[in-house]
N, C-alpha and C positions, 0 to 999 in steps of 0.2 A: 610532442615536445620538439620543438627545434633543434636542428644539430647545429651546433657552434662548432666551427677551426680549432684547434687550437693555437693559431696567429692569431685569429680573430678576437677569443677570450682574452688572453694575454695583451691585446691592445688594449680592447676594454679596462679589464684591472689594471694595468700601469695608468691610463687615464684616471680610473677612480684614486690611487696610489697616491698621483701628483697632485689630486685635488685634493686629498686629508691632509698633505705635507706644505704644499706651499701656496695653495691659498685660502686657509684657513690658520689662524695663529694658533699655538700649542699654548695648552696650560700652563700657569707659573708654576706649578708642582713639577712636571715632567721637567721645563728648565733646569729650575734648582736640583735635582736629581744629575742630569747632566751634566751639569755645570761641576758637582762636586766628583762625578768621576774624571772630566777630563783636565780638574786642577790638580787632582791627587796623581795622575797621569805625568803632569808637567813636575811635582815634585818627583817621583821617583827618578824621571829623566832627566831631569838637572838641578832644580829649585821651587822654592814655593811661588806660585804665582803672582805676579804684579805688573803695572805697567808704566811705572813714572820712569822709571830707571831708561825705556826706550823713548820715551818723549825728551830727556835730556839728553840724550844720546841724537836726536834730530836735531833741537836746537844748537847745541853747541856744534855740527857741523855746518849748521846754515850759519852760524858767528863768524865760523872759521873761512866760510865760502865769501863772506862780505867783508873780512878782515877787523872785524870787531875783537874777533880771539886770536892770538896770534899761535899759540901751541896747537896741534895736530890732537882732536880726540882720539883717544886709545883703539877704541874700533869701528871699522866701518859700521853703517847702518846696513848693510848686508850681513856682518857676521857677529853684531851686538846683539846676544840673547832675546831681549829683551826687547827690543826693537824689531826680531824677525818674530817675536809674537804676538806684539803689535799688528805688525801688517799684514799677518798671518788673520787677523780677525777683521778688520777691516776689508781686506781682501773676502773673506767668509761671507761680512754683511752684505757688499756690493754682489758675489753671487747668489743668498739668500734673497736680494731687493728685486733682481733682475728674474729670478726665477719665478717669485712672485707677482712682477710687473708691478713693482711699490717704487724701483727708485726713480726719485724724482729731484729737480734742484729745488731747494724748498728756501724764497724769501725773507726774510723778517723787515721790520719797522727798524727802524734808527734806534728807535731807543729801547727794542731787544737786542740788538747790536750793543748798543752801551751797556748795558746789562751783561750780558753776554763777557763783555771787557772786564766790565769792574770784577764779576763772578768768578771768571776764572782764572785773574792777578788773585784774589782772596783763596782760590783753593791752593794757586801755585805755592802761595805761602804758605799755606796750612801745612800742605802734604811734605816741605821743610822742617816742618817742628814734628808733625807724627809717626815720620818714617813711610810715609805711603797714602795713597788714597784709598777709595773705601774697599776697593777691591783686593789690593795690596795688602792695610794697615789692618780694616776690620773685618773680611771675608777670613783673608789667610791669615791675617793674626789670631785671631780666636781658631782657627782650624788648625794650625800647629801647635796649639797649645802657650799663645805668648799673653798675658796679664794687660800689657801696653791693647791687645784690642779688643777687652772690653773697656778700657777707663777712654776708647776715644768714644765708643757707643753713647758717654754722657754728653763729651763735649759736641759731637755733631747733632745729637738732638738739640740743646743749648743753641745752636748755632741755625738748626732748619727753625726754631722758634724764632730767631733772630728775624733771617727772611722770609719766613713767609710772614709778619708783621710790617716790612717792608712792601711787600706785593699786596697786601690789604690797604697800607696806606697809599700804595700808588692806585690803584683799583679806586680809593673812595675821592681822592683829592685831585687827582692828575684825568684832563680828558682823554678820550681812548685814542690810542696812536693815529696815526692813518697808514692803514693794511698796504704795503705795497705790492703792483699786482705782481703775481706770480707770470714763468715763461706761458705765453699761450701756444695751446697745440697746436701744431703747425697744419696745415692746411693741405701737405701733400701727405707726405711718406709718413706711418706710424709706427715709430720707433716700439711702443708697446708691443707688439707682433712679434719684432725681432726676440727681444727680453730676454727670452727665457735659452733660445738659442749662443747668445753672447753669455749667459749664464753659465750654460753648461761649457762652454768655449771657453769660458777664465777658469772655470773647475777643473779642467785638463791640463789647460796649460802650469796649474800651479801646481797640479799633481806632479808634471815632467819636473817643474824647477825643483821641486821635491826632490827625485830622483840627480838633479843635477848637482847640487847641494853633497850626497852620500857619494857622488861621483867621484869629486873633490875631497873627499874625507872630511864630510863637513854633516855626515848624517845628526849629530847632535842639534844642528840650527835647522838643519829642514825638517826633524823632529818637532820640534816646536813652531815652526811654518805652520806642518799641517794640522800641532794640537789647535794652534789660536783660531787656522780655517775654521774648523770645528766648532770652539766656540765662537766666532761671530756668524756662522749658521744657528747655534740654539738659540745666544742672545739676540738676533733679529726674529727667529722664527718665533719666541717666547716672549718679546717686549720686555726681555730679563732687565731691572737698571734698581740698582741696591739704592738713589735717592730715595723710591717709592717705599722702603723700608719704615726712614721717619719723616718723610714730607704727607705720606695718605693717611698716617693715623693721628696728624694736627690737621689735616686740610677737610679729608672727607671721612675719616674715623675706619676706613677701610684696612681691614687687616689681611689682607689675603697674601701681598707683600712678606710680610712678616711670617708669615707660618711658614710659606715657601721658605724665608731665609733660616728657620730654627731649621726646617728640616734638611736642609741642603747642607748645613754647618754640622750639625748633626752626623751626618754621613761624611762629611771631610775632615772633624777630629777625630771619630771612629777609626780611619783611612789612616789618618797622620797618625796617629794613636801607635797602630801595628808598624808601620813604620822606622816608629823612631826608638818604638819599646824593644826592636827586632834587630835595632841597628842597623837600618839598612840607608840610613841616611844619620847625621849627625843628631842628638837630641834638642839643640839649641841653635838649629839651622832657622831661618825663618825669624827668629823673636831680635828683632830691632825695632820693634815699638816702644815708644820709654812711656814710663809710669808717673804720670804726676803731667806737668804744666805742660809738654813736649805734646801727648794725646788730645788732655783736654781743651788748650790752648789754641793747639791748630786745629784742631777739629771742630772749637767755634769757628772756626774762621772758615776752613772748609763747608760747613753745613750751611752756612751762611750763603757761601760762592756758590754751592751747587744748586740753592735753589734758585738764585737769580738766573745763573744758568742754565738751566734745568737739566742738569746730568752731571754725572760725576764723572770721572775720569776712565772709568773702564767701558761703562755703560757709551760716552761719548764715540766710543770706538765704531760699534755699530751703527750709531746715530751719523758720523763721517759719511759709512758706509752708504747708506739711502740717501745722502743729499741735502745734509741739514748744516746750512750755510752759517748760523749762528754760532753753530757748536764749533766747526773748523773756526772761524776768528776768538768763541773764546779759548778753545786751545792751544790756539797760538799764544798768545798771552799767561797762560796759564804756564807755559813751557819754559817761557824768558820769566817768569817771576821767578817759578821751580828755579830756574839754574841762578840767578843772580841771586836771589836770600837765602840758596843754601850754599853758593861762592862766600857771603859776606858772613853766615852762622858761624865756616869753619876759619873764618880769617881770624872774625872776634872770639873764638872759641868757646861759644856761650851753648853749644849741645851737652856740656856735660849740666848745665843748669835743667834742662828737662826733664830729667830722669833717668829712672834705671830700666833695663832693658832684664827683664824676669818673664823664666821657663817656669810655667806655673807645679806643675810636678814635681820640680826643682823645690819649689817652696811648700808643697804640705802635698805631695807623694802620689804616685798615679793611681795607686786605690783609692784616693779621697776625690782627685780630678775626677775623674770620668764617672763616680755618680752625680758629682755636684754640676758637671753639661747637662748631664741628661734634665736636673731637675731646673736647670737655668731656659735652657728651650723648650720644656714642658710652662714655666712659669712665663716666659715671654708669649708666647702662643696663647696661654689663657688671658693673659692681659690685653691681649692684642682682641681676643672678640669679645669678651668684657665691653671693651670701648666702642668695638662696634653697636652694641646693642645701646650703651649708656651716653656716647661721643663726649665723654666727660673731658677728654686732651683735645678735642675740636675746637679750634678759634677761629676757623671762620662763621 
């Protein structure tokens, strides 16, 4: 038998190491597992997870930059919660994309571009009447225990039925765009090569601003920095994106989505559960989803925007990340709907016509909660491969 170094072994295994982690994708089960520790992570350390709150928190300071707004937003986008875990993920995907030599600037057609527009004006509104988008409203609302998200789970199904009926009809009536070409690779130097090197170079350097952050007494924002790093590592490295919840079980009846999201959810009301039953955070911290027209109303409208867009607002985070040109323009848009129809909601004071905002233990007691999750995620999960086998919700 050969004697191996032990330099020599150890390079080996870190090479095999690197090739099970970043170039090869992780299962959506390992995600959704992920995902629901490092949200529950983010509640203990300051609040339930979401991300609409730092997307307006961008917009209104590029308003304020072009003198559109004339008042001073409250926090910078350096010390906005919300916002630093934002770019916290984004930042994650960009070194998840480079590490795997995936990011790329990625093209579209004029009229995914338009698409892209109209989708994410339609979610920016939504996520004004439901309190959040899917990540926000319906990951962590049903994970803290708030009523408001399960009643938007109807309206954005309601609303991916909408669009993807729209993408069918564009699909059968409309001829196929014309593909514009993507950058060609250049002819000298292979930036690919680099990749992974620059990879590991932003992973450091965001470690120090981490550390600079706690420097400043400011450890609670570089907190959440390096939870969101974290997640836009799993959600790139997992193709985590809550659309494919209800656009794959009307599109291709695939349920694999779905299971992932019961048991992920699963594990984050479990989490929030002891939490909140422990006092260790408020018990009706998180439940700002309203019940009635507020959920299911913008959550038509959402489910609608996100499939034209194809991503919803958190999942778009990582999608930034690798170079997807569509998703940054409908973002943007999405951001100026966000802050001007919820500027006009509170002007005309029409939030309290929504609904009410109910802690579901609040209303029939945490003994009764927490069997009737378990049997709510075991019932979603059986319907979801039900469908696989029978594609009875399948319209294409």
């Amino acid at each position: 038998m050969e004697e191996t170094s032990f330099l020599g072994f150890a390079k080996e295994d870190i090479k095999r190491l690197y090739s099970h982690v970043f170039e090869n994708n992780w299962p959506f089960w390992l995600g959704g597992i992920f995902m629901a520790i490092l949200v529950l992570m983010i509640f203990l350390w300051n609040f339930p997870w979401g991300v609409t709150g730092g997307y307006r928190n961008w917009i209104e300071w590029i308003g304020y930059g072009v003198k559109i707004k004339q008042d001073v937003p409250d926090l910078s986008p350096l010390l906005h919660p919300v916002s630093a875990s934002n770019g916290g993920i984004i930042l994650g995907a960009i070194v998840s994309a480079l590490l795997s030599r995936q990011f790329k600037w990625q093209i579209a057609s004029g009229r995914e571009y338009l698409k892209g527009i109209i989708g994410g004006s339609l979610m920016g509104v939504g996520v004004s009447m439901t309190g959040g988008c899917l990540g926000g409203a319906f990951y962590s609302g049903i994970g803290v225990l708030s009523l408001g998200g399960f009643t938007m789970i109807i309206g954005v199904m309601i609303g991916a039925f909408f669009g993807l009926k729209l993408v069918l009809w564009e699909v059968e009536s409309l001829p196929a765009p014309k593909q514009r070409p993507q950058p060609e690779k250049s002819e000298g130097f292979d930036w690919k090569k680099v990749h992974p090197g620059m990879g590991i170079a932003l992973f450091f350097i965001m470690i120090g601003v981490i550390y600079v952050y706690s420097y400043f007494d400011q450890a609670k924002i570089g907190g959440l920095l390096l939870l969101g790093l974290l997640i836009g590592i799993v959600m790139h490295r997992t193709r985590f994106c809550f659309v494919r919840v209800f656009r794959c079980p009307l599109m291709t009846g695939d349920g694999e989505m779905v299971k992932t999201a019961c048991l992920s959810l699963a594990i984050y009301a479990l989490g929030s559960s002891v939490i909140k039953w422990a006092y260790m955070q408020p018990d009706t911290m998180g439940v700002y989803q309203p019940v009635g027209l507020g959920t299911i109303g913008g959550g038509i409208l959402f489910g609608t925007g996100m499939i034209l867009l194809g991503s919803c607002a958190s999942s778009a985070l990582w999608r930034m990340g690798e170079g997807n040109t569509k998703i940054i323009v409908g973002l943007f848009c999405f951001s100026i709907a966000n802050a001007v129809s919820r500027s006009l909601f509170m002007k005309w004071d029409i939030y309290s016509y929504f609904g009410p905002n109910i802690f579901i233990p609040e209303l029939i007691s945490w003994h009764v909660t927490l069997p009737l999750y378990a049997l709510f995620f075991i019932g979603w999960a059986l319907l979801a491969n039900w469908n696989e086998e029978t594609e009875k919700f399948v319209i294409f």
